[in-house]
C-alpha positions as CSV (number, residue, x, y, z in Angstrom):
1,X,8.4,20.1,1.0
2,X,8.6,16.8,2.0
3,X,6.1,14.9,4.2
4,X,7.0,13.4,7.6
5,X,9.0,10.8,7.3
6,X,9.1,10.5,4.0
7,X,12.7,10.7,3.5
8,X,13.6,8.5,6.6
9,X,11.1,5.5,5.8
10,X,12.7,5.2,2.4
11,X,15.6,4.5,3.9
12,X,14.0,2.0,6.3
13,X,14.7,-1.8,5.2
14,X,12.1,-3.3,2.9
15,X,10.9,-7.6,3.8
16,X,10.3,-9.7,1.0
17,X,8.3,-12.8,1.7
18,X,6.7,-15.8,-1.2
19,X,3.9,-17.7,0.8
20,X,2.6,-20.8,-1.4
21,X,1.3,-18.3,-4.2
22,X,1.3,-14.9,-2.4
23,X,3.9,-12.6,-2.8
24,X,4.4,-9.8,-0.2
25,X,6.6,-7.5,0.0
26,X,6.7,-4.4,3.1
27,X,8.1,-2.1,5.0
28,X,8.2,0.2,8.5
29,X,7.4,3.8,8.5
30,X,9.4,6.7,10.0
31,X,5.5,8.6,10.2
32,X,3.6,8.6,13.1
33,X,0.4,7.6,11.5
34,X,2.2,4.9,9.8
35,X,3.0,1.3,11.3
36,X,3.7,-0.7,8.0
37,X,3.1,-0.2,4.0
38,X,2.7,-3.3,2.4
39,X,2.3,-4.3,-1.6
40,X,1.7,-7.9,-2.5
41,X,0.6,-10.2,-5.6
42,X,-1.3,-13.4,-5.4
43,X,-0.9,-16.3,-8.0
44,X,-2.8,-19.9,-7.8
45,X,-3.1,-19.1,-4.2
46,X,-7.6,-18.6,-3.2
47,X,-7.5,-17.9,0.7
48,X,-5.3,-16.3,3.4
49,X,-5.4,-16.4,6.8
50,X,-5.9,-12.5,8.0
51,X,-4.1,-12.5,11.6
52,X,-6.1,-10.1,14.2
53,X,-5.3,-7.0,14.4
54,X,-5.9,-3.4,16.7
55,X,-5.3,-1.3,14.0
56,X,-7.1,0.9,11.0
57,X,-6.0,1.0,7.7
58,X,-6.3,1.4,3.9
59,X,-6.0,-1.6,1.2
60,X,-6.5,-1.3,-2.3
61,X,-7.1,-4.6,-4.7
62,X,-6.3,-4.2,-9.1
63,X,-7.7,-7.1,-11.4
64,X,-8.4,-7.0,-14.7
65,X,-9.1,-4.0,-15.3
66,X,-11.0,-3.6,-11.6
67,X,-10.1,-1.3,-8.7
68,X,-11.1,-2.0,-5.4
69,X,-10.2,0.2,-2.1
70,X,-11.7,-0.3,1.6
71,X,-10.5,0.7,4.9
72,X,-10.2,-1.6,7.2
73,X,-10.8,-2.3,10.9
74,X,-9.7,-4.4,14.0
75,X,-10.1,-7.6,13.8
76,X,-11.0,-9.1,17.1
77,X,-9.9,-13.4,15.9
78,X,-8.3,-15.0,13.0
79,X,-10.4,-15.3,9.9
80,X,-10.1,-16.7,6.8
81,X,-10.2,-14.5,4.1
82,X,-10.8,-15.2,0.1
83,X,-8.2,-13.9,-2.5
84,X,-9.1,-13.1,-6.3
85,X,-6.7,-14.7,-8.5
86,X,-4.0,-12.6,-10.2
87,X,-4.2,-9.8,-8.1
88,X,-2.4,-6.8,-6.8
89,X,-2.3,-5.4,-3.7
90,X,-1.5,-2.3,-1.7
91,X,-2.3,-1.2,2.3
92,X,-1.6,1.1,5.0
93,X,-1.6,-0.3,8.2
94,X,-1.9,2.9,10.5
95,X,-0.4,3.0,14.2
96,X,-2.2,2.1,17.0
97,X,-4.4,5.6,17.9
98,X,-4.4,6.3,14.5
99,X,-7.9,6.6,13.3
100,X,-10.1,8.3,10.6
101,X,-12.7,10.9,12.6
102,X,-15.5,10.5,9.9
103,X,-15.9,6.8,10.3
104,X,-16.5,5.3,13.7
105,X,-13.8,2.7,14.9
106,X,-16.6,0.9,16.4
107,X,-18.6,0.9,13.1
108,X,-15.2,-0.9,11.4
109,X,-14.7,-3.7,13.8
110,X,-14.7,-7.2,12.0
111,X,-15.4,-5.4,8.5
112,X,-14.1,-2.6,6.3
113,X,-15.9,-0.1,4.4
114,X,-15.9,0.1,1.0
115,X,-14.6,3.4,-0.8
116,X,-17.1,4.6,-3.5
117,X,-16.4,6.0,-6.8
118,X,-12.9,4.2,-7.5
119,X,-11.2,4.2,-10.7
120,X,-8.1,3.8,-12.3
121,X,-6.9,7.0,-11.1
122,X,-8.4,8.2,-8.3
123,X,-11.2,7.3,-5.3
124,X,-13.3,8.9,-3.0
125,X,-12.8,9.6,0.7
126,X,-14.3,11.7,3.2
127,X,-15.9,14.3,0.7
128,X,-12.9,14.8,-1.8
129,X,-11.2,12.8,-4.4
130,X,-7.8,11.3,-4.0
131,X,-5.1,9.9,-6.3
132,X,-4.2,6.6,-5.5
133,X,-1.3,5.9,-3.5
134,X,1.6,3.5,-3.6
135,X,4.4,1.8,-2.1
136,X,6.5,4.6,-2.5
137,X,4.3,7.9,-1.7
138,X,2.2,6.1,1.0
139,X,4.2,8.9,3.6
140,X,3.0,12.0,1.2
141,X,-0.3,10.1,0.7
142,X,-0.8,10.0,4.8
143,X,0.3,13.4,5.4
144,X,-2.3,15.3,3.3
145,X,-5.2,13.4,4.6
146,X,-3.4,14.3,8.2
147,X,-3.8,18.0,6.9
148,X,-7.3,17.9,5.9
149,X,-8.2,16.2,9.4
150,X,-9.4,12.9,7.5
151,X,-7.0,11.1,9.2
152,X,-6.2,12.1,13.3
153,X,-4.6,10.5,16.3
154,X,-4.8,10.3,19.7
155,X,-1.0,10.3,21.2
156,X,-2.2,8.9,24.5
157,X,-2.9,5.7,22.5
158,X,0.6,6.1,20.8
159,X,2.4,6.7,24.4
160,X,0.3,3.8,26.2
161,X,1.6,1.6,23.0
162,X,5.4,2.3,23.9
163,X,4.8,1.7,27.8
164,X,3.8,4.7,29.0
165,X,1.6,5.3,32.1
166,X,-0.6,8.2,31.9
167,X,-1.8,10.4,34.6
168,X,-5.4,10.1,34.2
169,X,-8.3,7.5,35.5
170,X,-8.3,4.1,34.1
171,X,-12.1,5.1,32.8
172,X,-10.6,7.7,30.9
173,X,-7.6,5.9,29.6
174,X,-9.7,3.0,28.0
175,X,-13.0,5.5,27.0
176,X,-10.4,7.0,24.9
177,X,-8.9,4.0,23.7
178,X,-12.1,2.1,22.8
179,X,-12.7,6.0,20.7
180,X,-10.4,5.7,18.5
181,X,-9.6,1.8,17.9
182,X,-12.2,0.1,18.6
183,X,-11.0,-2.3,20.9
184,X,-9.4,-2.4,24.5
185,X,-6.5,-1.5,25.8
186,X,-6.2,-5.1,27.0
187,X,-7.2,-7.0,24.0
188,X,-5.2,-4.4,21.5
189,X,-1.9,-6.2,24.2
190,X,-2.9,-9.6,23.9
191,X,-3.0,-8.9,19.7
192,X,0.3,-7.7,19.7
193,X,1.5,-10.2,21.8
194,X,0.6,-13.1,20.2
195,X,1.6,-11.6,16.6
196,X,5.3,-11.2,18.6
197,X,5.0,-14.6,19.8
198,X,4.5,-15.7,16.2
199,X,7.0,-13.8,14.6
200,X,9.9,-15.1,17.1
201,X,8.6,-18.7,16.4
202,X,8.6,-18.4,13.0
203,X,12.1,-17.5,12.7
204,X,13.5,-20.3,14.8
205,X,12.8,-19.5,18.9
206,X,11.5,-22.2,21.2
207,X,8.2,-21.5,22.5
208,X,10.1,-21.8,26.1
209,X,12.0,-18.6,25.4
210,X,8.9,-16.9,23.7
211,X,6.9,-17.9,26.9
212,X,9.5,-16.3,29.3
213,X,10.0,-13.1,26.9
214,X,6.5,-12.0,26.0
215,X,5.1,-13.2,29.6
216,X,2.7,-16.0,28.7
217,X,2.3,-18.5,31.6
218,X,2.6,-21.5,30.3
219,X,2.7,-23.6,27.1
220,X,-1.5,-23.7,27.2
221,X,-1.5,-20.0,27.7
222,X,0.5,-19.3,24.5
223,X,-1.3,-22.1,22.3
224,X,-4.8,-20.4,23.1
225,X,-3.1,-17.1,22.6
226,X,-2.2,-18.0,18.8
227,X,-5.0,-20.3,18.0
228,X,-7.2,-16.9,18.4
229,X,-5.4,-14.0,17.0
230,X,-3.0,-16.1,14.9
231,X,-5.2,-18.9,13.8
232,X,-2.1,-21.1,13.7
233,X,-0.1,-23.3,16.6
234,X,3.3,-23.3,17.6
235,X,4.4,-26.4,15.5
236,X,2.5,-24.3,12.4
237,X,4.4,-21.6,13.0
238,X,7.6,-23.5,13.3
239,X,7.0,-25.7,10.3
240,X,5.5,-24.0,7.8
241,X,1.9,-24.4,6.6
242,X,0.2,-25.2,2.9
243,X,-2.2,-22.2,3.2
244,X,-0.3,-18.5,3.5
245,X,-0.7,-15.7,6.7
246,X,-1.3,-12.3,6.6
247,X,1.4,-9.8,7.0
248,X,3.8,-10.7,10.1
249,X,5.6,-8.2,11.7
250,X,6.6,-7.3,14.9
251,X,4.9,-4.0,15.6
């Protein structure tokens, strides 16, 4: 039997991008649990900047020999990030609400957790080993852990995410919210926002249009916005710059 969404994601359209000396190459996800899969390569390229993020999710490093895997929290700001040389990647980025019951969401903000016992074929999670996942199986991959209730979510999150308004206190919206990402309701917005505003400058709008589309108030408004969860300005964005971004998308 198939997983969920396994047979609709593959036929979901794949991005290729080549950032001075970083490869990546990703993809949406017809899962629920699932906002992007992502591979990528790095070649004479030693830093990235990681954009911030709301999410939780799963990234795995091969080098020489070496096998890496972490999960990863929010990130609150823009960081620089180092990159070993001649590397391979692969990551889950989960949807918002999506979270992992064992570890604290809290307990991941600004860091990731390091998997123990990884090897070439398989590493450890939550009591159990796993075979290691890929571009291709990420769906299947997700799904188990789903069915062994090491990875759950909380729908309200998924429903606030799309616009929804909930019948139930503002306490209780953002108590829940905090629970299983970390972060607030409010800041998870301004994240998304800004990595929106990003995307649409990068690929050619003025930051005019972006400011009347996503709701900024004024040029000041927006620049603050990306210098803080994008690390970059809008004439950055526009441009290009020497040193290469984390994965881009509009979630």
């Amino acid at each position: 039997m198939k997983a969920a969404g396994e047979m609709e994601s593959r036929d979901l359209p794949t991005v290729t991008t080549v950032q001075f000396g970083l490869e990546v190459e990703h993809r949406p996800s017809a899962s629920p649990y699932i906002e992007r899969v992502w591979r990528s390569r790095s070649q004479d390229v030693a830093q990235m900047l990681s954009v911030a993020t709301p999410r939780l999710g799963l990234a795995f490093c091969y080098r020489r020999g070496e096998f890496i895997a972490a999960v990863t929290g929010p990130e609150l700001i823009a960081s620089m990030v180092e990159l070993p040389a001649e590397a391979t990647f692969f990551g889950i980025d989960f949807t918002l609400g999506t979270f992992l019951p064992h570890l604290s969401a809290a307990r991941l903000l600004d860091r990731q957790v390091l998997v123990p016992d990884v090897s070439d074929r398989s590493f450890y999670l939550a009591g159990s080993h796993w075979a290691h996942p890929n571009f291709d199986t990420a769906e299947i991959f997700v799904q188990r852990l789903v069915r062994e209730e090491i990875v759950s979510r909380d729908r309200l999150i998924a429903d606030l995410a799309k616009g929804a308004t909930p019948e139930l206190s503002a306490r209780t919206v953002q108590r829940r919210f905090l629970a299983s990402t970390g972060v607030t309701h409010g800041a998870a917005r301004q994240m998304d926002r800004a990595r929106t505003a990003a995307v649409l400058l990068r690929d050619g709008a003025s930051p005019a249009d972006v400011i009347a589309e996503l709701g900024f108030h004024d040029n000041p408004h927006l620049h603050r916005s990306l210098r803080r969860f994008i690390g970059r300005t809008t004439s950055d964005l526009r441009t290009g710059t020497r040193q290469p971004l984390s994965l881009l998308y509009t979630t």
